[in-house]
N, C-alpha and C positions, 0 to 999 in steps of 0.2 A: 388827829394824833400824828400823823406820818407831819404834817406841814409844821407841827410844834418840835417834831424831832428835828424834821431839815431846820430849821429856824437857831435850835439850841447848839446844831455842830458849826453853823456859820457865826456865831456869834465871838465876838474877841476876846470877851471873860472867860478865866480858866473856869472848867467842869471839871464837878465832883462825883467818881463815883464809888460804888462799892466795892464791885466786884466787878470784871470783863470779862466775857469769853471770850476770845477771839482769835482766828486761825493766824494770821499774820499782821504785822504792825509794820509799816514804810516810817522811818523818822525823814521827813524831809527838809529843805532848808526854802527859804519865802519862793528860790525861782522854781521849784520843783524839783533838785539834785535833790537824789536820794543819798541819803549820809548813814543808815542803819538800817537793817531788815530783820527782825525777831519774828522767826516762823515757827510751825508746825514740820511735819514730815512730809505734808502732801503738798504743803506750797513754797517749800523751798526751791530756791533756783536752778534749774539746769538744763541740758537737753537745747531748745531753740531760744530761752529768754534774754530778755536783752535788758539789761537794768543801764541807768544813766545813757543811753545811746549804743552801751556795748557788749557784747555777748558773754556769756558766764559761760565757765567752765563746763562744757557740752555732757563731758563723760562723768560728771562728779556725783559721788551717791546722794540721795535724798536721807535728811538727817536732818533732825530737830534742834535750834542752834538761834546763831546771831551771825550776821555778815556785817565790814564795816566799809564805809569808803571813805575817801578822801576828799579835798575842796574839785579835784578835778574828775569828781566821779570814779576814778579810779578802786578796783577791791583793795584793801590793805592791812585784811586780817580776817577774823573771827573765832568764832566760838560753837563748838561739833559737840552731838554727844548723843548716843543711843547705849542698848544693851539689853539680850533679851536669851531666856533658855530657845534651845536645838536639840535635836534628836541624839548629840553627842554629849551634850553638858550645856554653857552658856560661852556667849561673849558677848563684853561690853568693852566701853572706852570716852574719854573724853577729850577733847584737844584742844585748847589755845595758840591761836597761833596767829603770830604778827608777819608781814610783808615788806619786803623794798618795797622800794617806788615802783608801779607798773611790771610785779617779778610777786615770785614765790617765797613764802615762809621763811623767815632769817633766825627766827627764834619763835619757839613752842612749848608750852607746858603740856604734857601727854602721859595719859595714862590706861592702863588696857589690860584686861582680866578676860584672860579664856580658859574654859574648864572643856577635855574634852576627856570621857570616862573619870578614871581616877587620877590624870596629871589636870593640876591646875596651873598656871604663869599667871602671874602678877607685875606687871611692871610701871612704873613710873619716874616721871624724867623731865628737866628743863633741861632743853638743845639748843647749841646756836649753831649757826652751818652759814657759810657764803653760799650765794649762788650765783652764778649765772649774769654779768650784766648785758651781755653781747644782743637781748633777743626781752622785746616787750611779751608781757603776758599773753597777748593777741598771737604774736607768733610765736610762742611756745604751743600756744593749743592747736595751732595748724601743724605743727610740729608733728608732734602726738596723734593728731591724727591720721596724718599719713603713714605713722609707725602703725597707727592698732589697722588700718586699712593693707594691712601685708599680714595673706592669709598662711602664707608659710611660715612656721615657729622660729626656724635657724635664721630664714633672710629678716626677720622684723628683730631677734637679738641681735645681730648685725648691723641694721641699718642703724638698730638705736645706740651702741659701740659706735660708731663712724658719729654721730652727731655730739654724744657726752664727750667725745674727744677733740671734738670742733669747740666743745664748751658752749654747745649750743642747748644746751638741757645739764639736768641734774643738781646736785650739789655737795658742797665740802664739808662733814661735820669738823665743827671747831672746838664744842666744849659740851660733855655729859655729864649733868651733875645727877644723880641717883641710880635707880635701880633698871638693869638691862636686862633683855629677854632670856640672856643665859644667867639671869637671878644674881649677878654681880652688882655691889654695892660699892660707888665711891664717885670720885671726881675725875674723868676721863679726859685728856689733852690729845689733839688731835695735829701733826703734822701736814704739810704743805697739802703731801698727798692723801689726806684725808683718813691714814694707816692712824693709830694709839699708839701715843709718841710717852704716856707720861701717864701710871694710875697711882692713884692716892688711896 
């Protein structure tokens, strides 16, 4: 049986099935680049893995989702989403979100329900934001790391104020179209300095 199964996955004719369980799926391309990753919560990326030759986002939560990348292996988006009750109420959330080149998130569809007692927030939202082109993803996350490695509170807000000011991290929202955490409804225009230049 096992050598009729090996036999049927190497074979070039597409396979039919019914139904798959399965913790994770690599979409790859013939040299072996990985181009999509569709996990579970316990096999998604993070912490030491190294996808396409290069390291994923060390400190990112584990979350049930899709990663996408690019011809040069590169991350350049996905797709996030959990949600579950807590001893205060619940929180859930989902996130789409697309990447620069070799850089963080430029636009994201997002949305996030937390119930804690009797307030609940709801909110949902497509963003666009500039970020950052000064600094590849790779060192953005060295970045970050040596902020969360500064075990004092005021010198690690600090160090990371001297960096976002270097325009070495962070980013500029440009456009809020929906609903915001203070329950505000509309289309949000966003100035140089990243301040609400314009609501609708």
């Amino acid at each position: 049986m096992s050598v009729l199964l090996l036999f049927a996955f190497k074979t070039n004719e597409n396979q039919k099935f019914g139904t798959i369980d399965v913790e994770r799926i690599n979409i790859v391309e013939a040299d072996g680049t990985v181009k999509m990753i569709i996990t579970n919560v316990a096999q998604f990326p993070n912490g030491e893995t190294i996808v396409n030759g290069k390291a994923i986002n060390k400190n990112r939560k584990k979350r049930s989702g899709m990663l996408y990348f690019n011809e040069d292996g590169l991350e350049c988006g996905g797709l996030i989403y959990d949600g579950a009750k807590n001893e205060n109420g619940h929180n859930s959330g989902l996130s789409s979100t697309y990447d620069r080149y070799d850089g963080d998130q430029v636009m994201q569809l997002l949305t996030t329900d937390d119930a804690r007692g009797d307030k609940r927030t709801v909110s949902s939202s497509l963003r666009f934001s500039d970020r950052t082109a000064n600094v590849s993803r790779e060192e953005h996350n060295k970045i970050f790391a040596e902020i969360n490695s500064i075990t004092d509170k005021k010198l690690r807000r600090q160090k990371r104020k001297e960096y976002y000011a270097q325009g070495l991290i962070g980013g500029t929202p440009r456009i809020l179209l929906g609903k915001t955490g203070s329950q505000n409804n509309g289309l949000f225009l966003f100035g140089n300095d990243g301040k609400r230049k314009e609501e609708r």
